[in-house]
PDB file with one MODEL, atoms N, CA, C and O in Angstrom:
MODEL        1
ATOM      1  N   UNK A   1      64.120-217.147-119.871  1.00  0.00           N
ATOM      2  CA  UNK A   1      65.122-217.903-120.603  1.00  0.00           C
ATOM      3  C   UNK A   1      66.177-218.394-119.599  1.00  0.00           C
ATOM      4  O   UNK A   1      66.634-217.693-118.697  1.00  0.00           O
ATOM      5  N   UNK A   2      66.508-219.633-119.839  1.00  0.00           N
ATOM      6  CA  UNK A   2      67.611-220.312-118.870  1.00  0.00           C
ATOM      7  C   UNK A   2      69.106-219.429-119.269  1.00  0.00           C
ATOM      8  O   UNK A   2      69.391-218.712-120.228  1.00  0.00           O
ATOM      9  N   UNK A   3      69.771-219.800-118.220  1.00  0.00           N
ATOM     10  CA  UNK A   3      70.966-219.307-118.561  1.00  0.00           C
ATOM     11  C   UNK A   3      72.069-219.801-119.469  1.00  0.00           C
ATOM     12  O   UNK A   3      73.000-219.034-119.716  1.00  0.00           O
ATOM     13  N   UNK A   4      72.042-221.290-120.104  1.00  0.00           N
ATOM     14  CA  UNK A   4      72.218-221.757-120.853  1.00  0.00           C
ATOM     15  C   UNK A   4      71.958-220.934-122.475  1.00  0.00           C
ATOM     16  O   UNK A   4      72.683-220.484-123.362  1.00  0.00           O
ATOM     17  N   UNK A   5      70.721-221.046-122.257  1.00  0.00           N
ATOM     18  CA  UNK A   5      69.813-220.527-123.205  1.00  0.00           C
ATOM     19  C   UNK A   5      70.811-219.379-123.723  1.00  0.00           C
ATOM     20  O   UNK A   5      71.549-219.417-124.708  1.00  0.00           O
ATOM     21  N   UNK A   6      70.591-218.139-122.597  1.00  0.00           N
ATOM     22  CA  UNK A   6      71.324-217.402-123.022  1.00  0.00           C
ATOM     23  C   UNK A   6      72.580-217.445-123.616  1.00  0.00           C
ATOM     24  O   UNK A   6      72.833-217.081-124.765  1.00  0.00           O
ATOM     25  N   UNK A   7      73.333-217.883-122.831  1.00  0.00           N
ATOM     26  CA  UNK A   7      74.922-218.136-123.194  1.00  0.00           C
ATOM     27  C   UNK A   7      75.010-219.097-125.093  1.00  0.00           C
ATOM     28  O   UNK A   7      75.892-218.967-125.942  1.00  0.00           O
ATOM     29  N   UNK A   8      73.512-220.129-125.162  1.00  0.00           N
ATOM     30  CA  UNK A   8      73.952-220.193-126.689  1.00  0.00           C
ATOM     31  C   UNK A   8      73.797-218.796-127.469  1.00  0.00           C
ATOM     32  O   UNK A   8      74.667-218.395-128.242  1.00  0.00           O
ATOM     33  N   UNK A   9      72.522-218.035-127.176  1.00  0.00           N
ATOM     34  CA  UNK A   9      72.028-217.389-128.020  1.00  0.00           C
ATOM     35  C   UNK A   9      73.594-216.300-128.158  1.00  0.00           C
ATOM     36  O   UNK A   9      73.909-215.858-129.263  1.00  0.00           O
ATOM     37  N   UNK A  10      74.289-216.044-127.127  1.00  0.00           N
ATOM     38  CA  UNK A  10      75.199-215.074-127.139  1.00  0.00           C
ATOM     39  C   UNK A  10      76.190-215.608-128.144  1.00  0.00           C
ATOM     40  O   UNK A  10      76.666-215.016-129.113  1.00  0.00           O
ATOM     41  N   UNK A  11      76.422-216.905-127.705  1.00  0.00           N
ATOM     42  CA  UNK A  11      77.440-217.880-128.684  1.00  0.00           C
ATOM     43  C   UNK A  11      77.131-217.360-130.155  1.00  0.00           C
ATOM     44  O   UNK A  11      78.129-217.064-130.811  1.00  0.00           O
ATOM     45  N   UNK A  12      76.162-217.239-130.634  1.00  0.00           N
ATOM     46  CA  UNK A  12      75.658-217.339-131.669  1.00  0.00           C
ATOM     47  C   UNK A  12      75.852-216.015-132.426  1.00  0.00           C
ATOM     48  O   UNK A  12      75.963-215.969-133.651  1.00  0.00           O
ATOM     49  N   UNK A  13      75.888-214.822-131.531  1.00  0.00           N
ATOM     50  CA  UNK A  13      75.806-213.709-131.704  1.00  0.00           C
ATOM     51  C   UNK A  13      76.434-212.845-132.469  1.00  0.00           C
ATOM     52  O   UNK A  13      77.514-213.349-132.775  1.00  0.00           O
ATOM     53  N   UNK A  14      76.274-211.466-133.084  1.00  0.00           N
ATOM     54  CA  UNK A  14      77.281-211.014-133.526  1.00  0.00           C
ATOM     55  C   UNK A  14      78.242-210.169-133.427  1.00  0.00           C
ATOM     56  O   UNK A  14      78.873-209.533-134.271  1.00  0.00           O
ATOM     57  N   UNK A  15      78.296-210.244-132.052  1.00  0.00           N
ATOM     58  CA  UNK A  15      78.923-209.371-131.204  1.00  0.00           C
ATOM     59  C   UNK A  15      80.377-210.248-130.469  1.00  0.00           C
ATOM     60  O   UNK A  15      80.305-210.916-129.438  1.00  0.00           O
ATOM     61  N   UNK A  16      81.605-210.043-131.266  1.00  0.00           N
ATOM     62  CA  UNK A  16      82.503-211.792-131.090  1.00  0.00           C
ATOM     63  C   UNK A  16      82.999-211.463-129.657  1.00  0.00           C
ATOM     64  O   UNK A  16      83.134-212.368-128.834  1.00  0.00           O
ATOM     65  N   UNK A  17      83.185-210.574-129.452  1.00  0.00           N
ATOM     66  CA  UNK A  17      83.470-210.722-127.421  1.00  0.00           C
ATOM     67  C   UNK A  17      83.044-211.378-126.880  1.00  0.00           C
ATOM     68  O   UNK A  17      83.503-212.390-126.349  1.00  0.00           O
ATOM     69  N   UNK A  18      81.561-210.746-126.886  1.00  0.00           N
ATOM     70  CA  UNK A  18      80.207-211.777-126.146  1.00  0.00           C
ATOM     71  C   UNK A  18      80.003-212.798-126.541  1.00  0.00           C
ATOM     72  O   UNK A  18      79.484-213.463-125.644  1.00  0.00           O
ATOM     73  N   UNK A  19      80.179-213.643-127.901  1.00  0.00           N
ATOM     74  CA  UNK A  19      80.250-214.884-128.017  1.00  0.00           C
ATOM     75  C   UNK A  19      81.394-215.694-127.387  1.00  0.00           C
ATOM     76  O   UNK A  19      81.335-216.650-126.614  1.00  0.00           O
ATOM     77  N   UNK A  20      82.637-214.946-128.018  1.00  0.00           N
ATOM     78  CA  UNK A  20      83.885-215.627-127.255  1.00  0.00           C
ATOM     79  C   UNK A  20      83.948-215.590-125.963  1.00  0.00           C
ATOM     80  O   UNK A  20      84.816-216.302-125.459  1.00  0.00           O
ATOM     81  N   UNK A  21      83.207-214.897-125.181  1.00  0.00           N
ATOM     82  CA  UNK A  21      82.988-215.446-123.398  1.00  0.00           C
ATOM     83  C   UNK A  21      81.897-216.180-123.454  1.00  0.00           C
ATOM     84  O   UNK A  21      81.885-216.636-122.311  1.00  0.00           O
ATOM     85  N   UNK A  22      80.989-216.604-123.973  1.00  0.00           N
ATOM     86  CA  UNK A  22      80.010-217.547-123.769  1.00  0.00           C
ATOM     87  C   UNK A  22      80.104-218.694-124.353  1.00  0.00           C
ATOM     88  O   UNK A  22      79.432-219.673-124.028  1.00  0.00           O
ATOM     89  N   UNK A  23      81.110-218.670-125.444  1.00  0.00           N
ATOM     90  CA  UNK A  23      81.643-219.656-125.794  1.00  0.00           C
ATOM     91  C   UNK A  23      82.598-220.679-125.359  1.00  0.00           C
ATOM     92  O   UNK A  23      82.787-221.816-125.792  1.00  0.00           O
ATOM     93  N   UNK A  24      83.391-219.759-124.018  1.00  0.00           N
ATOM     94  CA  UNK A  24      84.561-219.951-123.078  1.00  0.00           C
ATOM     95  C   UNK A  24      83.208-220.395-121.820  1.00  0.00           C
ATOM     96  O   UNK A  24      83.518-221.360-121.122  1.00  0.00           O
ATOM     97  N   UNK A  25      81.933-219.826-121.547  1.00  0.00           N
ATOM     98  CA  UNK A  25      81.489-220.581-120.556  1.00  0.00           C
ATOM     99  C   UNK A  25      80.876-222.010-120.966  1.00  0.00           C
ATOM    100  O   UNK A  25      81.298-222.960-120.306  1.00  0.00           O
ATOM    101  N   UNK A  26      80.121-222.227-121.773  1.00  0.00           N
ATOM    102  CA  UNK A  26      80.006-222.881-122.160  1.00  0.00           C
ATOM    103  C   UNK A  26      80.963-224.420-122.333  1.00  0.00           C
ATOM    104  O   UNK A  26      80.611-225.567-122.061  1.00  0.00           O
ATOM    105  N   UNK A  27      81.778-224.107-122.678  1.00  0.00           N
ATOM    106  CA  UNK A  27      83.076-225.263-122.613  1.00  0.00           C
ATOM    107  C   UNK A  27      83.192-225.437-121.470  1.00  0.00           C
ATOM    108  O   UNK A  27      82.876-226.582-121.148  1.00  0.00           O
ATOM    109  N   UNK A  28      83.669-224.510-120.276  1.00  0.00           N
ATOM    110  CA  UNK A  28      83.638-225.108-119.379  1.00  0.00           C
ATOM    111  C   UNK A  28      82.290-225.381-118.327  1.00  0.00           C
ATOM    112  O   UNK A  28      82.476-225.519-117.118  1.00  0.00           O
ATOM    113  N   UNK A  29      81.154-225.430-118.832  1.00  0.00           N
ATOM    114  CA  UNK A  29      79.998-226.120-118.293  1.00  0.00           C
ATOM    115  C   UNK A  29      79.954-227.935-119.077  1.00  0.00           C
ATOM    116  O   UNK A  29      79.743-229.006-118.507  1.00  0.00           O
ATOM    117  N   UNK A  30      80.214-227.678-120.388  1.00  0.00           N
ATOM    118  CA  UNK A  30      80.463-229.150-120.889  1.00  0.00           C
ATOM    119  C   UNK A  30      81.387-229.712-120.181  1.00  0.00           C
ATOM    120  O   UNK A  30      80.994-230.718-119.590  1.00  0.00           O
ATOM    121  N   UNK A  31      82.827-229.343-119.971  1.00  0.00           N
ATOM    122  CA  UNK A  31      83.544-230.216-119.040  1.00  0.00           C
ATOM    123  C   UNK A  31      83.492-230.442-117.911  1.00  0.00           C
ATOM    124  O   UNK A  31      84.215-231.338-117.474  1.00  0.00           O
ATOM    125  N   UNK A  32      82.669-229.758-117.073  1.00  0.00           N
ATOM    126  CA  UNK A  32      81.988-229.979-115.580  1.00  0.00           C
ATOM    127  C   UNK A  32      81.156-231.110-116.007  1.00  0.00           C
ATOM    128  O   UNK A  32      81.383-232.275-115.681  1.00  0.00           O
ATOM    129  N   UNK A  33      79.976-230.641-116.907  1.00  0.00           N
ATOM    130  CA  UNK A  33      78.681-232.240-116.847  1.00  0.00           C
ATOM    131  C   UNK A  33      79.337-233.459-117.407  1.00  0.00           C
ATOM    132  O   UNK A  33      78.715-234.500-117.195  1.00  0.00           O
ATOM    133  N   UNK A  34      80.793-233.598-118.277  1.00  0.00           N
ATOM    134  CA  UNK A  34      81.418-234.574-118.933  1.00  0.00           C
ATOM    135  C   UNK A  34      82.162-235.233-117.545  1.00  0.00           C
ATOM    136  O   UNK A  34      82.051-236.394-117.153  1.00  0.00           O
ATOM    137  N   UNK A  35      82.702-234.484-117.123  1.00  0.00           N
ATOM    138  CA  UNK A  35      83.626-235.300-115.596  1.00  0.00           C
ATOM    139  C   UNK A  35      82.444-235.417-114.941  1.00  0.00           C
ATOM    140  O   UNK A  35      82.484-236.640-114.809  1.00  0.00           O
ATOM    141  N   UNK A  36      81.331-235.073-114.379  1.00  0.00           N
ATOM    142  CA  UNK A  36      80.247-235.700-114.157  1.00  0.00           C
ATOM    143  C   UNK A  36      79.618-236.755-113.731  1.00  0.00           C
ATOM    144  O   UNK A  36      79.408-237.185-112.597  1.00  0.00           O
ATOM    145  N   UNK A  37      79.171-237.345-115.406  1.00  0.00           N
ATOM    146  CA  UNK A  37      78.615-238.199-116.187  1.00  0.00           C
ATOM    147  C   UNK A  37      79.457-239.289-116.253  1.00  0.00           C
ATOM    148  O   UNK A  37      78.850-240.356-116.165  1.00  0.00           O
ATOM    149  N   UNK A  38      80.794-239.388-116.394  1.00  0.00           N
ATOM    150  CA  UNK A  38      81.982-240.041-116.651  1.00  0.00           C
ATOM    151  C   UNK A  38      82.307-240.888-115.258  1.00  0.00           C
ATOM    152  O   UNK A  38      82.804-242.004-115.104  1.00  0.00           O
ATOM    153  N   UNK A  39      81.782-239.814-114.223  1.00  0.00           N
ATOM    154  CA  UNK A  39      82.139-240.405-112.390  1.00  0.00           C
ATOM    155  C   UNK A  39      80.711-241.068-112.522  1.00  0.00           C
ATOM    156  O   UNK A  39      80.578-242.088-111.846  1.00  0.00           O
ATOM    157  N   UNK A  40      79.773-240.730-113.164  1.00  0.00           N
ATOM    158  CA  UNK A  40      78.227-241.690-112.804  1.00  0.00           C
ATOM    159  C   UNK A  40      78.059-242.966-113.507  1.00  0.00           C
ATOM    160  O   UNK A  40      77.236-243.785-113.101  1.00  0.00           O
ATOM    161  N   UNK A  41      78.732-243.167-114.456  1.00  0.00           N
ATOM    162  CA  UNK A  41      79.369-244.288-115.400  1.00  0.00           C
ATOM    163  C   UNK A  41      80.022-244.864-115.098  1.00  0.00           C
ATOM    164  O   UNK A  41      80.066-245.959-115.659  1.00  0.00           O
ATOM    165  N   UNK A  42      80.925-244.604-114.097  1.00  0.00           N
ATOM    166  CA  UNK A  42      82.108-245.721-113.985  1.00  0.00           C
ATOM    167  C   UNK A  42      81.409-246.154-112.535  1.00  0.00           C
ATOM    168  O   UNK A  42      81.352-247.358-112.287  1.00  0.00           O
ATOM    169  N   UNK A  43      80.927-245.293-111.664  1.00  0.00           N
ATOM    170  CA  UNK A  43      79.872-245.688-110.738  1.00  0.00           C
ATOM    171  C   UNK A  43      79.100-247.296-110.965  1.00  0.00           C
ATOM    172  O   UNK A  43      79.090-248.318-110.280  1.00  0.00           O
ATOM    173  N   UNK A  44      78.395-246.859-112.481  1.00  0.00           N
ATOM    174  CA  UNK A  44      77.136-247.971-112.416  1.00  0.00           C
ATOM    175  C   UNK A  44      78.262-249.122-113.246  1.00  0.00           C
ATOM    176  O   UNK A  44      77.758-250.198-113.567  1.00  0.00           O
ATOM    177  N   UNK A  45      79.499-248.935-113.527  1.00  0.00           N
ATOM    178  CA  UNK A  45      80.296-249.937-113.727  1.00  0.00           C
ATOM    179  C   UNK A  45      80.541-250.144-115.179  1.00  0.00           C
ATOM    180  O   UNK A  45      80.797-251.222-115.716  1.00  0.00           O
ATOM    181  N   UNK A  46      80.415-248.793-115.842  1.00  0.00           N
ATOM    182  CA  UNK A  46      80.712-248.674-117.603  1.00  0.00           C
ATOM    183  C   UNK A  46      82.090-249.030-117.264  1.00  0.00           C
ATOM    184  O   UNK A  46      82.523-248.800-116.135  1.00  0.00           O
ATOM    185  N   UNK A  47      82.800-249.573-118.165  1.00  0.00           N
ATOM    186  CA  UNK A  47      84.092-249.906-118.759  1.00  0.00           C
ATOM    187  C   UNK A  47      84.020-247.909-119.609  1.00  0.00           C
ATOM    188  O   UNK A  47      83.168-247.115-120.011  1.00  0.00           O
ATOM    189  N   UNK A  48      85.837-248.018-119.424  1.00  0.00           N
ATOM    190  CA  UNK A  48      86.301-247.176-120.580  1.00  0.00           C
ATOM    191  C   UNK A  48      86.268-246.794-121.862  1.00  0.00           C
ATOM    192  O   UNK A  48      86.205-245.683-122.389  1.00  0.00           O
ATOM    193  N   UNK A  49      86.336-248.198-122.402  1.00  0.00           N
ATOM    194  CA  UNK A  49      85.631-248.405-123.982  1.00  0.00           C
ATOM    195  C   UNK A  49      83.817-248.577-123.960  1.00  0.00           C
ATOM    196  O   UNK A  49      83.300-249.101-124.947  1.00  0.00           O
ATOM    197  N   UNK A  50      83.387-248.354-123.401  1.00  0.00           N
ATOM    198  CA  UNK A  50      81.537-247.816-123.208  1.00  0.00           C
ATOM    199  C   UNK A  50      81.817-246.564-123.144  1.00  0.00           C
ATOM    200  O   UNK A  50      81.418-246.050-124.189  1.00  0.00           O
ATOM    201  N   UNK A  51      82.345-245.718-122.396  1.00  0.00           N
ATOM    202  CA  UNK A  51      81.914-244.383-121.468  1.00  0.00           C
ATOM    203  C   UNK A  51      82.580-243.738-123.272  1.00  0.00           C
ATOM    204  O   UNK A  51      81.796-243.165-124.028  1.00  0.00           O
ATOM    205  N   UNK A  52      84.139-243.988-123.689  1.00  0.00           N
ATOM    206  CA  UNK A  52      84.549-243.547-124.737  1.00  0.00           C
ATOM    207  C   UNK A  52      83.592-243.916-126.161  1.00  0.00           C
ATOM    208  O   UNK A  52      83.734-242.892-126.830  1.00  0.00           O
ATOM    209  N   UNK A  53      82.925-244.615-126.751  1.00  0.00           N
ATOM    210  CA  UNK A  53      81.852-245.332-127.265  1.00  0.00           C
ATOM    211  C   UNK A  53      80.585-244.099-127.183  1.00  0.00           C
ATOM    212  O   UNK A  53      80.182-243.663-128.261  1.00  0.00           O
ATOM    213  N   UNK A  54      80.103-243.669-126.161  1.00  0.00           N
ATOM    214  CA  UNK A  54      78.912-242.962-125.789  1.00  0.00           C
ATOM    215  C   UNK A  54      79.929-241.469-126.389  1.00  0.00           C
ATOM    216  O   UNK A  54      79.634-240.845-127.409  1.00  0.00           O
ATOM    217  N   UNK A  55      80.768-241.234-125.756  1.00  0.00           N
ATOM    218  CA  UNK A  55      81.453-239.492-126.133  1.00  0.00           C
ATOM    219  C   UNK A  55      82.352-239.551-127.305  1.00  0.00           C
ATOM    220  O   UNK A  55      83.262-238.725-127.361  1.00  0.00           O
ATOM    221  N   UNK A  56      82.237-240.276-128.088  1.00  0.00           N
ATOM    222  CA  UNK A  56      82.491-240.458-129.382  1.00  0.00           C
ATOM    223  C   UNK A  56      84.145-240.255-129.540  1.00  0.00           C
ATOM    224  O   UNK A  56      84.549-239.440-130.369  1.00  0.00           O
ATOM    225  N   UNK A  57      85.030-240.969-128.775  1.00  0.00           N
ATOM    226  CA  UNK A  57      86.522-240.486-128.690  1.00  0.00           C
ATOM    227  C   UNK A  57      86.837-241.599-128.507  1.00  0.00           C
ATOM    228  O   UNK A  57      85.893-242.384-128.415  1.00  0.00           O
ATOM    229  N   UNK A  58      88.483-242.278-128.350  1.00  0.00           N
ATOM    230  CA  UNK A  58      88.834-243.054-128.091  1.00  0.00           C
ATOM    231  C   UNK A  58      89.182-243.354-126.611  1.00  0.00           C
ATOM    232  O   UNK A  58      89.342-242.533-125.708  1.00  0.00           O
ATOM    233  N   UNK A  59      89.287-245.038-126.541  1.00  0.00           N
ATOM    234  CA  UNK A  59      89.273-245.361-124.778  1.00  0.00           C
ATOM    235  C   UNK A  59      90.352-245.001-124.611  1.00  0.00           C
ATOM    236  O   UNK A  59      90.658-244.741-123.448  1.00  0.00           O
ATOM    237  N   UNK A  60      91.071-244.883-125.358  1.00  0.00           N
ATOM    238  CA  UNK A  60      92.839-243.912-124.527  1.00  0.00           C
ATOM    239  C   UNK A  60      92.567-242.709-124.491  1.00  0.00           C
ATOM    240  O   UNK A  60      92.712-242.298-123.340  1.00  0.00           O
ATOM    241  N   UNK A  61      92.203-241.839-125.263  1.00  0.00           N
ATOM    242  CA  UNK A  61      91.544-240.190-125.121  1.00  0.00           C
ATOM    243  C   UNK A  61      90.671-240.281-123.745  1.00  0.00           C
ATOM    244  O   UNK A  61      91.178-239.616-122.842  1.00  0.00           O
ATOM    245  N   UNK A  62      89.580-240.896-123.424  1.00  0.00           N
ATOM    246  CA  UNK A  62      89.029-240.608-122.559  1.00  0.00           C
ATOM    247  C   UNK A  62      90.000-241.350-121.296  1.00  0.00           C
ATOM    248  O   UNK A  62      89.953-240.628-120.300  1.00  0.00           O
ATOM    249  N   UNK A  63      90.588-242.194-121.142  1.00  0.00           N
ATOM    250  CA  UNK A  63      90.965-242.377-119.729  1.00  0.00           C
ATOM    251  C   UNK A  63      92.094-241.600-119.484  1.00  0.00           C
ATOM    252  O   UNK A  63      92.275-241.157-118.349  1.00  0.00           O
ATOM    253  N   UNK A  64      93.045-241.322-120.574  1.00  0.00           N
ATOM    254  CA  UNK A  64      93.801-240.515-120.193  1.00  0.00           C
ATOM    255  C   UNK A  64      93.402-239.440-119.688  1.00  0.00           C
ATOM    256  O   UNK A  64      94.083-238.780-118.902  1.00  0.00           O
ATOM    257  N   UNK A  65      91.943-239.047-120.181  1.00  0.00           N
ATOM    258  CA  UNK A  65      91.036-237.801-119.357  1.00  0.00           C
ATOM    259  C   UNK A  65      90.795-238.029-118.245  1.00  0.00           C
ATOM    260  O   UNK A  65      90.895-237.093-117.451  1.00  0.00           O
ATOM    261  N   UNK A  66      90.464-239.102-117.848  1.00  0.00           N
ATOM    262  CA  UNK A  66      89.567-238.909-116.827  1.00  0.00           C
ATOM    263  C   UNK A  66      90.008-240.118-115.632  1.00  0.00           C
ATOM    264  O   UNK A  66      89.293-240.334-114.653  1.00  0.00           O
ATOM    265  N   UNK A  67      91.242-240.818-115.881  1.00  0.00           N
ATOM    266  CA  UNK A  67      91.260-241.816-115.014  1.00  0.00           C
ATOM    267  C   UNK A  67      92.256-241.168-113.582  1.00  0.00           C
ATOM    268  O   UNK A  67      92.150-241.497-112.400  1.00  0.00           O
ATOM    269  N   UNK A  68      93.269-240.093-114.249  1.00  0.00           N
ATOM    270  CA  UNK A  68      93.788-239.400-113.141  1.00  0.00           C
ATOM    271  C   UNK A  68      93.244-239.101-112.157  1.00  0.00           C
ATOM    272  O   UNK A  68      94.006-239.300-111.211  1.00  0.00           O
ATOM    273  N   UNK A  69      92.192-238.669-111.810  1.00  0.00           N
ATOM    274  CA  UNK A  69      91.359-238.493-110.823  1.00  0.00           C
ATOM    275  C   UNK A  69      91.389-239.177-109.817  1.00  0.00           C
ATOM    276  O   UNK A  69      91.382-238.776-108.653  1.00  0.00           O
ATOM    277  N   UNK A  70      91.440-240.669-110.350  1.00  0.00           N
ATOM    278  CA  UNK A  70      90.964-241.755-108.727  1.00  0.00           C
ATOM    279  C   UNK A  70      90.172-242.363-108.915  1.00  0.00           C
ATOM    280  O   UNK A  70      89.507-241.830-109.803  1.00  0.00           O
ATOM    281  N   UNK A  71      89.639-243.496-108.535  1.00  0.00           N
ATOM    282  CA  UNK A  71      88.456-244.425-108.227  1.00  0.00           C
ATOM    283  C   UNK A  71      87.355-243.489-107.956  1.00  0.00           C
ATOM    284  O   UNK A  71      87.594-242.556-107.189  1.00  0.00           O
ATOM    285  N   UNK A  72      86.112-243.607-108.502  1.00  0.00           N
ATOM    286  CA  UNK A  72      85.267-243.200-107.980  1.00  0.00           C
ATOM    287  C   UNK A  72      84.496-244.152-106.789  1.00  0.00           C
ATOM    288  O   UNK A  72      84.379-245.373-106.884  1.00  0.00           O
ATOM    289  N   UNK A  73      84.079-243.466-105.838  1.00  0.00           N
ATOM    290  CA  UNK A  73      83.862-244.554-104.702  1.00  0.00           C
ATOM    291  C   UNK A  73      84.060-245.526-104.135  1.00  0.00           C
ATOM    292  O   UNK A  73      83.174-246.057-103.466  1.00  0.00           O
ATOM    293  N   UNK A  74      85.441-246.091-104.263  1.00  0.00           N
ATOM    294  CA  UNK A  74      86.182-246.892-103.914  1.00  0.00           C
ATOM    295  C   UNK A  74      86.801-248.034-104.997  1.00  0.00           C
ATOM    296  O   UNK A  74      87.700-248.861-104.846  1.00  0.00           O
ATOM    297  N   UNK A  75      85.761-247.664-106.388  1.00  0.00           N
ATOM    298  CA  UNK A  75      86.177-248.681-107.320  1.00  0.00           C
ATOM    299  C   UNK A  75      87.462-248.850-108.012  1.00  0.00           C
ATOM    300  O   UNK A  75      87.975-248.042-108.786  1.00  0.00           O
ATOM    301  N   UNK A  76      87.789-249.659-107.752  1.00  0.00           N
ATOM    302  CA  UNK A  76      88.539-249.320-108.647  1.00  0.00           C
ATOM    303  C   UNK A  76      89.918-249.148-109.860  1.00  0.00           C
ATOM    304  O   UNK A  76      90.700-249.812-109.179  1.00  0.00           O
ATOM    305  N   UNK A  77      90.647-248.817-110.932  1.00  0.00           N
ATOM    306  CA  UNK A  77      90.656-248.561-111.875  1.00  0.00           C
ATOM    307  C   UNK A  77      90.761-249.963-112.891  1.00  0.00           C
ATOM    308  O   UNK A  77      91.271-251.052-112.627  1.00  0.00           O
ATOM    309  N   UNK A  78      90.109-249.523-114.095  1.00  0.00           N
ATOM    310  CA  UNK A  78      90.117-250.692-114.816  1.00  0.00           C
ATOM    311  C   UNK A  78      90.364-250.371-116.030  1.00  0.00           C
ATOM    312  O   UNK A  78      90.429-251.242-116.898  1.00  0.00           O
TER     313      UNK A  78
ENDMDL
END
C-alpha cells in the first residue's frame, strides 16, 4: 500500500488522533502538489482565471495564493 493510501485509510479511521495527523499530512501534501501544478501552469502560460477555473476558487483567491512567490522562470506576473 502507498503511503498516501495509508494516510487516507488512517484519515478515515476511528481512531481521531491518527486521523487528525493524517489528515494534517495530507493537507499539507495537497498544498505542496497545488503550488506545484500552479508553477507548471503558469509555466505553459495558464492565465489566473484558467489555473482558478481548474481549482474551483476565485482568480483573486488563487493569485492572492500564489502570485507572492515570483515569476516562475522568468515570466512574468500577469
Amino acid at each position: 500500500m502507498s503511503e498516501v493510501t495509508e494516510l487516507a485509510a488512517a484519515a478515515g479511521g476511528a481512531d481521531a488522533r491518527t486521523g487528525l495527523r493524517a489528515v494534517l499530512a495530507l493537507r499539507r501534501l495537497a498544498e505542496s502538489l497545488e503550488v506545484l501544478q500552479v508553477d507548471n501552469a503558469r509555466r505553459q502560460g495558464w492565465s489566473w482565471q484558467e489555473i482558478a477555473d481548474a481549482l474551483g476558487v476565485s482568480k483573486q483567491a488563487v493569485h492572492k495564493k500564489h502570485a507572492g512567490r515570483g515569476p516562475v522562470d522568468g515570466q512574468r506576473e500577469a
